[in-house]
Backbone as a chain_set.jsonl record, in Angstrom:
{"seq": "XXXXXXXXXXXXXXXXXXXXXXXXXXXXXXXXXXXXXXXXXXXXXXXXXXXXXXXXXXXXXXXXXXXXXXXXXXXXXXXXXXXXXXXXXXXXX", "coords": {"N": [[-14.82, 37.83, -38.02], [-13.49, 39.279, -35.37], [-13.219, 40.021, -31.945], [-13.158, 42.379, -29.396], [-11.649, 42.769, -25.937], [-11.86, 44.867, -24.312], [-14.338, 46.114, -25.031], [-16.281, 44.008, -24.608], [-17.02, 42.165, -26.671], [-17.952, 39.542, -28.788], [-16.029, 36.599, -29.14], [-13.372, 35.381, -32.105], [-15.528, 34.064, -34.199], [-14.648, 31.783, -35.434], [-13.789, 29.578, -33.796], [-16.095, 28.579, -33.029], [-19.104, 27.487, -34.082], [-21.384, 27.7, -32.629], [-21.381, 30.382, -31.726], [-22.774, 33.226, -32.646], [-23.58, 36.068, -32.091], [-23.095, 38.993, -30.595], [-24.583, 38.939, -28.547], [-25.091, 36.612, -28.211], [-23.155, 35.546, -27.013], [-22.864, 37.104, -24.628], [-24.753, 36.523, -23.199], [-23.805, 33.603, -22.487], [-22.571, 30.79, -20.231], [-19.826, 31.095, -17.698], [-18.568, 28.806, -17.965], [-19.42, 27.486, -20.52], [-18.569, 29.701, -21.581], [-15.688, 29.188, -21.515], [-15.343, 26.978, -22.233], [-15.216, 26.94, -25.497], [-12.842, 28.769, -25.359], [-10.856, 26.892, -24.6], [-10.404, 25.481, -26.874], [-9.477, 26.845, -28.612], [-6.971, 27.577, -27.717], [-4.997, 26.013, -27.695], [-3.887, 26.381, -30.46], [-2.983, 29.287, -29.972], [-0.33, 30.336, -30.216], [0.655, 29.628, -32.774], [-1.07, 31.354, -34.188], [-1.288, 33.837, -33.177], [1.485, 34.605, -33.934], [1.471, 34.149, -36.951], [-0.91, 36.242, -37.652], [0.2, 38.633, -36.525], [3.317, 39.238, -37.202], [4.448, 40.721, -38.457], [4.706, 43.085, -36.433], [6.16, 41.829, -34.679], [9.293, 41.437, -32.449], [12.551, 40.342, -33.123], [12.801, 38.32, -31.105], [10.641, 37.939, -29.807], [9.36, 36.617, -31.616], [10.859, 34.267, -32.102], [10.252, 33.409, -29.337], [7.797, 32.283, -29.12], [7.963, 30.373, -31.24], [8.81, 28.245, -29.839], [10.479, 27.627, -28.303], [12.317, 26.735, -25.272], [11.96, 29.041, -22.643], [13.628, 31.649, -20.837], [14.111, 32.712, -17.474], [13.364, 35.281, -17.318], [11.766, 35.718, -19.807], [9.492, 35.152, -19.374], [7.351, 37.07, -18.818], [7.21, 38.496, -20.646], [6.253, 36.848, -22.691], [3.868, 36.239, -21.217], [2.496, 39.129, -22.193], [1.853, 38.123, -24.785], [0.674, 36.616, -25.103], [-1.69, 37.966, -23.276], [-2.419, 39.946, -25.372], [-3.317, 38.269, -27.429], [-5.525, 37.22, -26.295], [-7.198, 39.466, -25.873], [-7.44, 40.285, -28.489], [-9.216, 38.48, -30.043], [-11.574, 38.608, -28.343], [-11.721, 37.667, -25.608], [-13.754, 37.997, -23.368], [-14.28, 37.141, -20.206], [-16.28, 38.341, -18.232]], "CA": [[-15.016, 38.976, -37.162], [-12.852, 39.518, -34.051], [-13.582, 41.038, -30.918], [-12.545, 43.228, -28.452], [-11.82, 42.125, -25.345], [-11.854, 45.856, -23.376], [-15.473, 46.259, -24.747], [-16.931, 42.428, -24.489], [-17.552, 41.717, -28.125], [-17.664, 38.343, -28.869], [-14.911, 35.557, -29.655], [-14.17, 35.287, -33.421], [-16.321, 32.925, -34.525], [-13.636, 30.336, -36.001], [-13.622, 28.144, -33.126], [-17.368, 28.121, -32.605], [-20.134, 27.956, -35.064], [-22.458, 27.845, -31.907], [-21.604, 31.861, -31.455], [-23.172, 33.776, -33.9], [-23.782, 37.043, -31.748], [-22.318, 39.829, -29.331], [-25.675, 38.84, -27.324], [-25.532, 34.947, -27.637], [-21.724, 35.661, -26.058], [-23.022, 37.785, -23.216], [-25.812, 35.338, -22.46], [-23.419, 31.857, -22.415], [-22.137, 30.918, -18.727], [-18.664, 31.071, -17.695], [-18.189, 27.484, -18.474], [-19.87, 27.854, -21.558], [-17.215, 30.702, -22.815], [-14.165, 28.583, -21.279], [-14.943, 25.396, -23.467], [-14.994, 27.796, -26.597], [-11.655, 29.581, -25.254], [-9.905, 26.261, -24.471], [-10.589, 24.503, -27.999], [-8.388, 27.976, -29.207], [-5.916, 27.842, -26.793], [-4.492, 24.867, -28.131], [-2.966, 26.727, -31.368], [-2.881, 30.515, -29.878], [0.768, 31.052, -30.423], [0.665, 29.848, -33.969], [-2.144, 32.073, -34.931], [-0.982, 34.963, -32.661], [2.51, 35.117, -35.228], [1.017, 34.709, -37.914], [-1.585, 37.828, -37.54], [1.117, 39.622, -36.013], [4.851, 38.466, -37.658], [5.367, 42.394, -38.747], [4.502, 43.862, -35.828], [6.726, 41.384, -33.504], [10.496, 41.406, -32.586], [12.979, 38.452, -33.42], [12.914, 37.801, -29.881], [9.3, 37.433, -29.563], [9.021, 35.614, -33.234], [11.919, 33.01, -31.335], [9.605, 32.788, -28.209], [6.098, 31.817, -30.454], [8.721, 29.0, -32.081], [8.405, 27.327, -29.017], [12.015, 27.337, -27.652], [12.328, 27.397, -24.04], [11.637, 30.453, -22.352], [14.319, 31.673, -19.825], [13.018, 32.76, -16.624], [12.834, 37.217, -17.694], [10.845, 36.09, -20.658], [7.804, 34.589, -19.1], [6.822, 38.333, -18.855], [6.927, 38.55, -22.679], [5.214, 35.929, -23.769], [2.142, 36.673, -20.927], [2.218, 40.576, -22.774], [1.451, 38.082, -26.078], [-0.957, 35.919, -24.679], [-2.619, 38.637, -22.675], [-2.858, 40.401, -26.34], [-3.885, 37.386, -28.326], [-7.032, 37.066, -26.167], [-7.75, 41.003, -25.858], [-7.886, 40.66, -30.252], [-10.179, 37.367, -29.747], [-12.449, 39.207, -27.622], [-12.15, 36.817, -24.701], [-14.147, 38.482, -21.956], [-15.236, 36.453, -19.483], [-17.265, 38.826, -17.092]], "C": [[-14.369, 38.704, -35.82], [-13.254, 39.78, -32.84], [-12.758, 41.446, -30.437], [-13.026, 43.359, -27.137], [-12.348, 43.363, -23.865], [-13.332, 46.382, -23.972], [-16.631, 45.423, -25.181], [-17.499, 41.883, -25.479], [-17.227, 40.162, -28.132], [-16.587, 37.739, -28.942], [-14.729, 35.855, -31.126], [-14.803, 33.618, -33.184], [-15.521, 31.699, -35.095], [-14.096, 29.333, -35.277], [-14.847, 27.987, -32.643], [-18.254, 28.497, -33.511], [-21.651, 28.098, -34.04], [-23.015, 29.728, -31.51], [-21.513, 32.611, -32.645], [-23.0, 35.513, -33.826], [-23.107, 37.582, -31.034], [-23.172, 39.204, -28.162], [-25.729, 37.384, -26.965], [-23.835, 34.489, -26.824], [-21.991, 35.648, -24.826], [-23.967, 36.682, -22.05], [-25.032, 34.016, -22.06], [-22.779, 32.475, -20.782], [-20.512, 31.35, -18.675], [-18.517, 29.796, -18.064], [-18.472, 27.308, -19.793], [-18.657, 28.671, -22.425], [-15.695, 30.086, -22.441], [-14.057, 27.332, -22.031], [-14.493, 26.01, -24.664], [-13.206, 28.35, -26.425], [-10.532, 28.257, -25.101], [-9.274, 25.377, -25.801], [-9.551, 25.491, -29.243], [-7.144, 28.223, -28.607], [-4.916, 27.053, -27.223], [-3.528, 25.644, -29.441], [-3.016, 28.655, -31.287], [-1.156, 30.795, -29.991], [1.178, 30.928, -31.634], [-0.119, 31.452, -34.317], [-1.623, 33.257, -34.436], [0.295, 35.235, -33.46], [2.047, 34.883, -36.275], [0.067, 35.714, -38.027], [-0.634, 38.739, -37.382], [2.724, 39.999, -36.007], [5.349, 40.017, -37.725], [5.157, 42.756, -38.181], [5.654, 43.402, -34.317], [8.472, 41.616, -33.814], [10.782, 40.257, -32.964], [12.905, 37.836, -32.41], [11.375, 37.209, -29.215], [8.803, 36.389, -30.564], [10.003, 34.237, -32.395], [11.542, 32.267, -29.982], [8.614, 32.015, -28.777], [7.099, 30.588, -30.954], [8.791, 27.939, -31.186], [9.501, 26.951, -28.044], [11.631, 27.711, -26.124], [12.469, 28.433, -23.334], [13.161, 30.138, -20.936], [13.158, 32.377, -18.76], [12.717, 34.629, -16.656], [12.019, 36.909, -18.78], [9.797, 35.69, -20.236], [7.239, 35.882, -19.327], [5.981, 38.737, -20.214], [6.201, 37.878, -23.221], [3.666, 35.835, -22.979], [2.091, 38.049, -21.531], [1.561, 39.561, -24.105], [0.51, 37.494, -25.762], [-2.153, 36.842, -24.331], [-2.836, 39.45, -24.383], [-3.822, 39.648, -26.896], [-5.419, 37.407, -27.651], [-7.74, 38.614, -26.104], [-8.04, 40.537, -27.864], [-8.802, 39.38, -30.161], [-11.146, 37.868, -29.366], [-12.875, 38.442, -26.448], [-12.55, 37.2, -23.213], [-14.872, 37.835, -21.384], [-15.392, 37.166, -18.229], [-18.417, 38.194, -17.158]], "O": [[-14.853, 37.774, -35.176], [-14.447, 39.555, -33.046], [-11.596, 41.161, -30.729], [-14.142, 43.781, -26.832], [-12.927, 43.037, -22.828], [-13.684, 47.324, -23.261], [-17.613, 45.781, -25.831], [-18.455, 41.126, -25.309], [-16.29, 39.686, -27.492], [-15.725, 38.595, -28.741], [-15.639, 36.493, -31.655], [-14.64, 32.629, -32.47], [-16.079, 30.602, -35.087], [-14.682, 28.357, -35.746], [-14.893, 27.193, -31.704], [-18.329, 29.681, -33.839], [-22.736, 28.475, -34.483], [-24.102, 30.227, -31.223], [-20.579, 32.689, -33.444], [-22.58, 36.227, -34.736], [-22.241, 36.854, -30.548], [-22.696, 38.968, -27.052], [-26.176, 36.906, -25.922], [-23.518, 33.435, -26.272], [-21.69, 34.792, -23.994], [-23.912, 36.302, -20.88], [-25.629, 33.291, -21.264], [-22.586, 33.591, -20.301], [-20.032, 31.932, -19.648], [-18.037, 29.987, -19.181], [-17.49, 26.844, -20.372], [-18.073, 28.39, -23.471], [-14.683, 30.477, -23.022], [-13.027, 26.758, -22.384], [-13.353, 25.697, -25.008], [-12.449, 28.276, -27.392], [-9.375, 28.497, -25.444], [-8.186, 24.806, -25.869], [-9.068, 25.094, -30.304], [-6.351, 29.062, -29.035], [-3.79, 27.529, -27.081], [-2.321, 25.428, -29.333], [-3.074, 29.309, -32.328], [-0.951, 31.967, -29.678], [1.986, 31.771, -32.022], [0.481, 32.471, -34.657], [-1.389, 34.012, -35.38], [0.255, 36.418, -33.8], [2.304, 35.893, -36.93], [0.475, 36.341, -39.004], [-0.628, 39.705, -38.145], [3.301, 40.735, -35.206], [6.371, 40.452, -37.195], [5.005, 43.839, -38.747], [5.93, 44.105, -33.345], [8.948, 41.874, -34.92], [10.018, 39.314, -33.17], [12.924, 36.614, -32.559], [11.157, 36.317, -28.395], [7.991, 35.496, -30.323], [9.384, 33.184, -32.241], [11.997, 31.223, -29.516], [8.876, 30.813, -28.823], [6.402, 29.573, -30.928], [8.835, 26.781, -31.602], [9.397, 26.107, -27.154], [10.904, 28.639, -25.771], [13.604, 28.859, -23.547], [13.547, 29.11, -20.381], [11.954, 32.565, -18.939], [11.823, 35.105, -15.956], [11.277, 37.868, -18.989], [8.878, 35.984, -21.0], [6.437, 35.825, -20.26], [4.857, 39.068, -20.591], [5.502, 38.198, -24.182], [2.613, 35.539, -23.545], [0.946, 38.321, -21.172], [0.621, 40.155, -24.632], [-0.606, 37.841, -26.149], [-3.282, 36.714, -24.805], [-4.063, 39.442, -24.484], [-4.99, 40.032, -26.966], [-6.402, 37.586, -28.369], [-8.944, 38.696, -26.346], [-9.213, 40.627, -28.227], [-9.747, 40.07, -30.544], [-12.045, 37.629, -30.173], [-14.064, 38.404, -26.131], [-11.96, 36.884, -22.181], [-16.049, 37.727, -21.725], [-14.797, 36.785, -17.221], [-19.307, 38.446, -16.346]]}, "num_chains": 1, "name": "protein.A"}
């Protein structure tokens, strides 16, 4: 199960078997939801092409591969990051 990050649903649950709920989300601290978010952060550009391979360009599929970014794509690859955690549900209010 996923969330959604524009109306504060949980994380998925993959990278934490400690979060079970929308409510045991809302309740953890900020430090609390940044250990969970950093232990995913680690393989978010794998996981973000594979979910999303048919929906991306070659140019974005060639950024995710890990090649050095010039300095106009940083833009691009925060639009994929800033996605990847909006489909995660990483709201930390």
């Amino acid at each position: 199960m996923s969330g959604d990050n524009l109306h504060g649903k949980q994380p998925n649950i993959r990278y934490s078997v400690d979060v079970r709920h929308h409510e045991e989300w809302e309740e953890m601290s900020l430090s609390e939801k940044m250990k969970l978010m950093t232990k995913a952060l680690d393989k978010w550009e794998f996981e973000y092409l594979k979910e999303n391979k048919d929906k991306l360009s070659k140019h974005q599929i060639d950024i995710l591969g890990g090649r050095e970014l010039k300095s106009h794509e940083g833009m691009i690859y925060g639009q994929m990051y800033a996605d990847w955690k909006k489909q995660k549900g990483f709201n930390l209010k």
